[in-house]
C-alpha positions in Angstrom: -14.8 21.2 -13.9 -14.3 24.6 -14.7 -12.8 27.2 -12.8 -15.9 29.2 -12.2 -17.5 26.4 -10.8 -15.1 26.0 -8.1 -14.7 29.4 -7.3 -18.8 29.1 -6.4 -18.1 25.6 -4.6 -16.1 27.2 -2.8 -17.5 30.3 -1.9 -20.9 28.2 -0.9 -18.5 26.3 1.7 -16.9 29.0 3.0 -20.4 30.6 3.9 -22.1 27.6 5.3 -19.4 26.6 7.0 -20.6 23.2 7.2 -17.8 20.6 7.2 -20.0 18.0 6.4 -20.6 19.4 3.0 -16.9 20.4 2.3 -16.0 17.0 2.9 -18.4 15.9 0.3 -17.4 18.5 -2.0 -13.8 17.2 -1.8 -15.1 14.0 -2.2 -16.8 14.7 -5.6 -14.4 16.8 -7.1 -11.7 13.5 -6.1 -14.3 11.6 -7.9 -14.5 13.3 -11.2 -10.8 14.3 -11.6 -10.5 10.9 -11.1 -12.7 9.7 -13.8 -11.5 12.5 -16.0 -7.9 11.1 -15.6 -7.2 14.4 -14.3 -5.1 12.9 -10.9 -2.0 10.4 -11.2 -2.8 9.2 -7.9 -5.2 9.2 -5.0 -4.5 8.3 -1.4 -6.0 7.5 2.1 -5.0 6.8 6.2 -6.4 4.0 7.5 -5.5 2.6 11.0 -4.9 -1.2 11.5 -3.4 -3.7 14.5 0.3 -2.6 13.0 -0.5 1.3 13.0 -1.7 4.3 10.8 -0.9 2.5 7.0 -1.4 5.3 4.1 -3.0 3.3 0.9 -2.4 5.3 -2.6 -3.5 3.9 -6.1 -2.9 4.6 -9.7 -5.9 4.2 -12.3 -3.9 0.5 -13.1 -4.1 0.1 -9.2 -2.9 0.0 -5.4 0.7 1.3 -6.1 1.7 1.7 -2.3 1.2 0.7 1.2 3.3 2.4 3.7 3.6 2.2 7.4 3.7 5.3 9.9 7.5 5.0 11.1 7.9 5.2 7.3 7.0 8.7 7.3 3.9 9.3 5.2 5.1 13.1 4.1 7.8 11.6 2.8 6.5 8.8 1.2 4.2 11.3 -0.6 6.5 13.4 -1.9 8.7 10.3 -3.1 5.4 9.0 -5.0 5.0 12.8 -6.3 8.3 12.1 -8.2 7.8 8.6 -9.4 4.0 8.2 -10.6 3.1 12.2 -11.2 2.6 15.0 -9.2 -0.9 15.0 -8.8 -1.7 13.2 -6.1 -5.3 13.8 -4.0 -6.4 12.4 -0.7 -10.1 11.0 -0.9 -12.2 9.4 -3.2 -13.7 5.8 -3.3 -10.7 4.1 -5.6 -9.3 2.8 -2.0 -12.7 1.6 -0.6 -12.1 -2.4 -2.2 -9.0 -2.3 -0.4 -9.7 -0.8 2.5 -12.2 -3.3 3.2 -9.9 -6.3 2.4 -7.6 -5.0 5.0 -10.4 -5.2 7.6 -11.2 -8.5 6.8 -7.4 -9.6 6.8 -6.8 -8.3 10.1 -10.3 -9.6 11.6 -8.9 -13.3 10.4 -11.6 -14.0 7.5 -9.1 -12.8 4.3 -5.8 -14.9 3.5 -5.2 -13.0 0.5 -5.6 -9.4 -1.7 -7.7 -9.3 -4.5 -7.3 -5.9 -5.9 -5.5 -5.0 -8.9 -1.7 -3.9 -8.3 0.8 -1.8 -9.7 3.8 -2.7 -9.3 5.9 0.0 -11.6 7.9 1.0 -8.4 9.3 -1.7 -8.4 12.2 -3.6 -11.4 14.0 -6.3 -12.7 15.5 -8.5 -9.7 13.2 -7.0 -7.2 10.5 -7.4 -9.6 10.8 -11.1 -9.6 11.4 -11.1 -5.9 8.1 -9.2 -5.5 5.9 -11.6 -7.8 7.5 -14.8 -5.8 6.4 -13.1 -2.1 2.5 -13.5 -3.5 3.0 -16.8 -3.6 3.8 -18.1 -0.5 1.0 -19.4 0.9 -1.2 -17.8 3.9 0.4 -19.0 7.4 3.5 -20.3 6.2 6.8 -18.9 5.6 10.1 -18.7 3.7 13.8 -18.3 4.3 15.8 -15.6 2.3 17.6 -18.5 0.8 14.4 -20.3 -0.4 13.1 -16.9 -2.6 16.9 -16.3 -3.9 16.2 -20.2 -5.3 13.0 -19.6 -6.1 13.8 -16.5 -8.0 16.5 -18.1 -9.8 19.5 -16.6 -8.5 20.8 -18.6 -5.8 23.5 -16.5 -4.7 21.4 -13.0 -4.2 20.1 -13.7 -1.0 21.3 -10.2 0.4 19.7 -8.7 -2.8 16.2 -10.6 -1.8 17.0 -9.1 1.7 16.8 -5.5 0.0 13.9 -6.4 -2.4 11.8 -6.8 1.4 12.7 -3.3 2.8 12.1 -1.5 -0.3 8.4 -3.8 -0.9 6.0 -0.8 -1.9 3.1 -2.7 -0.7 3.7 -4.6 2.2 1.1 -6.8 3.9 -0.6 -7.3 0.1 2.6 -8.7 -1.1 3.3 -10.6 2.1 7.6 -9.9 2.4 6.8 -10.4 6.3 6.8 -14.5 5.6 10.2 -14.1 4.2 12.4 -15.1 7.4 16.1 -15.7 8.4 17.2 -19.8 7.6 17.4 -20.1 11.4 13.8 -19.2 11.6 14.4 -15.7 13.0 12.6 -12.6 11.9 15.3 -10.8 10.3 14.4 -6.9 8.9 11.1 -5.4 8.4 10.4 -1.8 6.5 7.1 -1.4 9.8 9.5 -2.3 12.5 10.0 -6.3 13.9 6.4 -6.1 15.9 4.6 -5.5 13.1 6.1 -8.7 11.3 5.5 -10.3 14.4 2.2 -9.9 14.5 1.4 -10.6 10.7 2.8 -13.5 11.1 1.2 -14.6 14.6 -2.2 -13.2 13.3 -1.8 -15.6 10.4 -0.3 -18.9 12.0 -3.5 -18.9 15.1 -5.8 -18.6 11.6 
């Protein structure tokens, strides 16, 4: 879109003053810098049971979920520096997962089918990350078991760090990942959000 064009979007907003129509001219000029490859990024708010989540995506896909106590601003500004600095909020690239959410959190999803990307994430927390999606719906793991799983025994602290830095929790479940005594243990949304994934998913 060329630069005159905005300049007369946005002088037509400015005199209506109709919010209704600057929403949708956001909306459409999300949309086509988006199909013109013209964004690295797009993002949303949604609220859910475990708070205010923000949901940003990459043309390859949904690149990070982030809870509110994790700061939102911040998580922003870290995404400006790892996937590109053009990052806009809006657009309908969110919509598939926003819905999937809803239905997770309503009981009628046990799994995410939109595309991920996972580039904020490497090697040894890589593999950790591709183990957590699959353990199965309602069940859980201990640290222990993924170190196994992921074929080094011995990292358990190291699986322990691959959880808190999970860039999309909930769609890659590091909530069933538990303490061998059956405890909790850490969570990057606080301990009542993993408590209530996991009791949300076990009365399924």
């Amino acid at each position: 879109m060329s630069d005159t064009s905005i300049q007369l979007l946005s002088t037509k907003t400015t005199t209506t003053g109709d919010s209704e129509h600057l929403a949708a001219l956001h909306a459409a000029l999300v949309e086509r810098a988006t199909r013109e490859s013209a964004v690295d990024a797009t993002y949303r708010v949604v609220d859910s049971p475990v708070g205010a989540l923000l949901l940003a995506a990459t043309e390859a896909g949904v690149v990070r979920v982030a809870f509110d106590v994790e700061d939102h601003d911040r998580v922003l500004e870290s995404l400006g520096a790892s996937v590109g600095s053009r990052i806009l909020r809006g657009g309908n690239r969110l919509d598939p997962l926003a819905r999937e959410l809803d239905d997770y959190f309503a009981g009628g999803r046990r799994g995410f089918d939109v595309p991920v990307d996972l580039r904020l994430a490497r090697g040894f927390r890589l593999s950790v990350l591709h183990h957590l999606q699959q353990i199965p719906y309602g069940s859980t793991e201990s640290y222990g078991q993924v170190a196994v799983a992921t074929g080094s025994p011995r990292a358990v602290r190291a699986v322990g760090s691959a959880c808190a830095t999970n860039p999309l929790p909930i769609v890659v479940p590091c909530h069933r990942v538990v303490r061998s005594d059956g405890s909790l243990g850490g969570y990057l949304g606080g301990l009542g959000a993993k408590e209530r994934l996991l009791a949300l998913e076990h009365a399924a």
